[in-house]
C-alpha positions in Angstrom: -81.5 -38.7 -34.8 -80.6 -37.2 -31.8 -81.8 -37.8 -28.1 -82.0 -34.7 -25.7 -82.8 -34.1 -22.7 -86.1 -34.3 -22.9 -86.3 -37.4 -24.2 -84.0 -38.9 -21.6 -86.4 -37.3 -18.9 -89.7 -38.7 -20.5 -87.8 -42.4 -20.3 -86.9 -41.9 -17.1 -90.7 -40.9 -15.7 -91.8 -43.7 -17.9 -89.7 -46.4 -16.0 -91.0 -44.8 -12.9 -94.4 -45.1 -13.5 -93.4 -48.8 -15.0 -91.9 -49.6 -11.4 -94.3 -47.6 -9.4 -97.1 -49.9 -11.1 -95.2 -53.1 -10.7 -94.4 -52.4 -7.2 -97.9 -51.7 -6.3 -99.3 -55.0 -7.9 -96.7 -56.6 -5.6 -97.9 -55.0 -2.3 -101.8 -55.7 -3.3 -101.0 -59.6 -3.7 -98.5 -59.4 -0.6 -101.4 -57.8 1.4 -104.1 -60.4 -0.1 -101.6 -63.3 1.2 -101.8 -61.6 4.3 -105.6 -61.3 4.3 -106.3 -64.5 3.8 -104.0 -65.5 6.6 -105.4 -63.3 9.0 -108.7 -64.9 8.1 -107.4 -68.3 8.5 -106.1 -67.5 12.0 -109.6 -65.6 12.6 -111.3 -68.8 11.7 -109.0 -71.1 14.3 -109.5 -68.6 16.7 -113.1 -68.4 16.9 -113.0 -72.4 16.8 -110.7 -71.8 20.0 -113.3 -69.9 21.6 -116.1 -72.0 21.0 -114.1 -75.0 22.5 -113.4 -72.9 25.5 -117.1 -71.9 25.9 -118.1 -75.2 25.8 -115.3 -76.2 28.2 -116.9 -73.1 30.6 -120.2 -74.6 30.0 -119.5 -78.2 30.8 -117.1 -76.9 34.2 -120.2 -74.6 35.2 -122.4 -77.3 35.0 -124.3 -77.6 38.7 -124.7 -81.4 38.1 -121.1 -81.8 38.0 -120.0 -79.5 40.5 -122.3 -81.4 42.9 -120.8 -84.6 42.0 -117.2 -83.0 43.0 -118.5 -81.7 46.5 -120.7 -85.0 47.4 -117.6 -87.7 45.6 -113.9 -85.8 46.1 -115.0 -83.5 48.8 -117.4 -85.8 50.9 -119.7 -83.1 51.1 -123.5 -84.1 52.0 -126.9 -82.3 51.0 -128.7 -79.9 54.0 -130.5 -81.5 55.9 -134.1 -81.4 55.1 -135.3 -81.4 58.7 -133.6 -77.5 59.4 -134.4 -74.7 57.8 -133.0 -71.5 58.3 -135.2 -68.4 57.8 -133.2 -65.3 57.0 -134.1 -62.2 59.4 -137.1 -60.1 57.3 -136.3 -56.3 57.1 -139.0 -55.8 60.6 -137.2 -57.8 62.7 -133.0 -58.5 63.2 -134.1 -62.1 64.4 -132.3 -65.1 63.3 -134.6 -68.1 63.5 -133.7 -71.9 63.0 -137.1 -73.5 62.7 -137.8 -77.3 62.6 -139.0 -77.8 58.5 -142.1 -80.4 59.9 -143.4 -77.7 62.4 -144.0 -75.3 59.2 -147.2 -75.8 57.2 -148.6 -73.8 54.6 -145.2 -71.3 54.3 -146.2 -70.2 57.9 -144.4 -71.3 61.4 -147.0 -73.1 63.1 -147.4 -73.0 67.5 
């Protein structure tokens, strides 16, 4: 029996359809390794983020950034006897009023 050419060029697509296939099985698990460790470094990061949001959260937090300003600053409260009443759009006064002289919302004479 003799082999020609035809033969040898039907074995030869065969084997590249053999490797072809072989090759892209390889890729799909190689990219499915990579998948999962994308997801595992999606998961980690989203864990990061939450931290950090909770970190924001807790630094944000009036209570403590009064503490901060009346305990490491030495900061104190306003006084609760002055007021100062901002300038209404009629008039470009500036008035500092005496809180115990105010009753009802209205400056009293």
């Amino acid at each position: 029996m003799r082999f020609g050419p035809l033969y040898l060029i039907f074995l030869v697509i065969i084997f590249v359809l053999i490797f072809a296939h072989v090759w892209q099985q390889i890729q799909i698990i190689s990219l499915g390794y990579q998948i999962a460790g994308l997801k595992d470094e999606k998961d980690l990061l989203q864990q990061i983020n939450s931290r950090a949001k909770a970190d924001l959260a807790r630094l944000r937090s009036l209570a403590r950034i009064e503490a901060i300003a009346k305990h490491r600053l030495g900061l104190l409260g306003p006084e609760s006897t002055r007021t100062i009443l901002l300038p209404s759009l009629d008039s470009g006064d500036l008035k500092i009023v005496d809180r115990s002289r105010i009753k009802g919302g209205k400056e009293s004479s």
